[in-house]
C-alpha positions in Angstrom: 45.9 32.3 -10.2 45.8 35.6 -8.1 46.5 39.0 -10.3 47.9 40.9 -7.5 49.3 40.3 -3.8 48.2 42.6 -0.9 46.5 45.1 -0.9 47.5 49.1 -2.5 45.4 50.8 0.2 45.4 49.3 4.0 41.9 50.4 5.1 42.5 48.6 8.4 45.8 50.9 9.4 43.8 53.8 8.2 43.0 57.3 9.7 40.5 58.8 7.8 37.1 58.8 9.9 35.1 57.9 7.2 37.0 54.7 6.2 37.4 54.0 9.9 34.1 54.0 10.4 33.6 51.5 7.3 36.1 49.2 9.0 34.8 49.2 11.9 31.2 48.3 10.9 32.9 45.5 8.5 34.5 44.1 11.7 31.3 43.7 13.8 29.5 41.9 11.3 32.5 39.4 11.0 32.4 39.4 14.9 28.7 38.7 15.0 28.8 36.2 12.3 31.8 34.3 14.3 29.8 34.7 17.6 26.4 32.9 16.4 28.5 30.2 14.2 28.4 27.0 16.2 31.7 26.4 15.2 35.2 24.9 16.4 37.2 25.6 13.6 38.3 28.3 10.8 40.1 28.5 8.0 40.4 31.8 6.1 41.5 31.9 2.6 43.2 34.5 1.5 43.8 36.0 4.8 46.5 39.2 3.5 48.5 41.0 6.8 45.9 38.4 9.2 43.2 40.8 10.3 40.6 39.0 9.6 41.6 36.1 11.9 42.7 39.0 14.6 38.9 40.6 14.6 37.4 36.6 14.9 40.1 35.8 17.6 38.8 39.0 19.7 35.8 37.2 20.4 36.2 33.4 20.0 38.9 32.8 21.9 38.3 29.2 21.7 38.4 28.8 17.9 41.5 26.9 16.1 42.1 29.8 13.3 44.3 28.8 10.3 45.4 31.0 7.7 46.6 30.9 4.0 48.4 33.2 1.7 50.3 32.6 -1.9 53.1 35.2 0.0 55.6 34.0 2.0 56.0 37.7 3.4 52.4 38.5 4.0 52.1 35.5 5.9 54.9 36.0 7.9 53.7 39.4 8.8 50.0 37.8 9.6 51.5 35.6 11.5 53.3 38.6 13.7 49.7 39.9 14.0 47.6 37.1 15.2 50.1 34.4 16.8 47.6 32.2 18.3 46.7 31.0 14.3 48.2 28.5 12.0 49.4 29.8 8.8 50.7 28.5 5.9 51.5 29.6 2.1 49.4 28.1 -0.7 47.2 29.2 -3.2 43.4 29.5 -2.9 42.7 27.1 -6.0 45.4 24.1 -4.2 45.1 23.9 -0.1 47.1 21.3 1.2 44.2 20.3 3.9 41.6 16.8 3.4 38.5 17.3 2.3 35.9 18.5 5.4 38.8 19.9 7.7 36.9 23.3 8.9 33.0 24.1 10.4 33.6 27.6 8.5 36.0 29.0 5.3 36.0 32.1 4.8 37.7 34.5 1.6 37.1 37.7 3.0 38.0 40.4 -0.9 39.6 37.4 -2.6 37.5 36.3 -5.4 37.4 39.7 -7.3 41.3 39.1 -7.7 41.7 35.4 -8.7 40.8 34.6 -12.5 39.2 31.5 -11.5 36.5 32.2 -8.7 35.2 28.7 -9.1 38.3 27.2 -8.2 38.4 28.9 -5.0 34.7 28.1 -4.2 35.0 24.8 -5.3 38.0 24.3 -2.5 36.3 25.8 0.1 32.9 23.9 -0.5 35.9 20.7 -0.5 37.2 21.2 2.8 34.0 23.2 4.7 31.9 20.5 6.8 30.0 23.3 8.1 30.0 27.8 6.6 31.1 29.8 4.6 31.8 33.4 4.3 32.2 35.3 1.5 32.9 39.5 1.2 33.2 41.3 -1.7 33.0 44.8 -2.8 29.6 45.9 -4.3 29.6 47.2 -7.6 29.4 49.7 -9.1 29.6 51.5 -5.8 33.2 50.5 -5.6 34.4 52.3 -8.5 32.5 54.7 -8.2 33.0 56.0 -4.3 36.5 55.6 -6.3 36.1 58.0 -8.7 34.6 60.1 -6.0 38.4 60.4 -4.3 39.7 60.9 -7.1 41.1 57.3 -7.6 42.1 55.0 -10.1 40.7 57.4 -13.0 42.2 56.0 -15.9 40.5 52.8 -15.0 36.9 53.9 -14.0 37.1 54.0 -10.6 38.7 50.1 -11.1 40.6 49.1 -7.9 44.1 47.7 -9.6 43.9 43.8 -9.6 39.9 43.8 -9.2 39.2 41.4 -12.5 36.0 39.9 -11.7 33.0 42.5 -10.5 30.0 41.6 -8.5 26.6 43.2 -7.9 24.5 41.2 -4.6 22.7 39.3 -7.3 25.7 37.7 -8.8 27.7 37.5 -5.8 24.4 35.6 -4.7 24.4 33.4 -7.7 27.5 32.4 -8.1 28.1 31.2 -4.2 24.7 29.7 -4.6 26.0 27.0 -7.0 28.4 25.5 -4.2 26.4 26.1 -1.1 23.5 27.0 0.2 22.6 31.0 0.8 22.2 31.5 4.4 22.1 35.5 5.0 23.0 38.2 2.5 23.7 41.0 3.9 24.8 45.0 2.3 27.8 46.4 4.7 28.6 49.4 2.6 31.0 48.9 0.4 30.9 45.7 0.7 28.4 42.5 0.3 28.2 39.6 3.1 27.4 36.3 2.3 26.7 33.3 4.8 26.7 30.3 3.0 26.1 26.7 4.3 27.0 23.0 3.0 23.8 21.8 1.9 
């Protein structure tokens, strides 16, 4: 079950330099990632307003990008954004797709909102033949560069609908029990993972 949909601060539509600058760095990793994957195809769970896919599409233009979201309305305006993908509405936990349908998944800031992370991961190790890719915000740097902008006070730094919390170790640990750890890698805010199917 997800706690919240989209996303209270659009960091992609954003003009502060600093944040830009974070974007921007957290879009060439992606790109590199998706450059060296020998892969065909991609599914990305989770995919919010369909940036994600957007950044991946700008430099595999030969990749067969599908995309899911629990919102009829954020898929519809992914969908809007990067045209060349398939979309479709479903939960991260139920995908209607047989099992080894993509060389990569990817949940790019999903499982910190879903109650169940192991219901996601457990789909995505289901229907990846090949990757995966998993981002999350570090903690506690998240909450704390929070606090630092004066945000989300009452809640320690907490961004609204964040449940689950990782540090690289656990983020490490608990992708580790569904595939194999590949690359782990600190973008600040955030930690990478590269995951295969063992």
């Amino acid at each position: 079950m997800y706690v919240i949909i989209g996303h209270y601060f659009n960091k992609h539509k954003s003009t502060n330099p600093f944040v830009r600058t974070l974007v921007r760095r957290y879009q060439q990793i992606l790109q590199h990632f998706a450059r060296l994957l020998p892969v065909k195809s991609v599914l990305e769970v989770g995919s919010g307003e369909g940036y994600i896919l957007t950044y991946i599409r700008e430099v595999r233009a030969d990749l067969y990008l599908v995309g899911s979201d629990i919102a009829f309305e954020i898929v519809r305006e992914a969908r809007l954004r990067e045209p060349t993908a398939a979309w479709c509405v479903a939960m991260g936990e139920f995908l209607p797709f047989a099992d080894y349908s993509f060389d990569l998944v990817i949940a790019c800031e999903v499982l910190e909102h879903v109650t169940e992370p192991r219901y996601v991961l457990q789909e995505m190790r289901r229907l990846s033949k090949g990757f995966c890719i998993i981002t999350v915000p570090e903690e506690p740097l998240w909450r704390i560069l929070n606090i630092l902008r004066g945000q989300y006070l009452r809640n320690w730094g907490n961004t609204p609908g964040h449940i689950h919390h990782w540090s690289r170790k656990g983020i490490v640990q608990l992708v580790g029990e569904y595939f194999k750890i590949v690359h782990v890698m600190r973008v600040f805010p955030w930690i990478f993972v590269l995951a295969a199917v063992d």
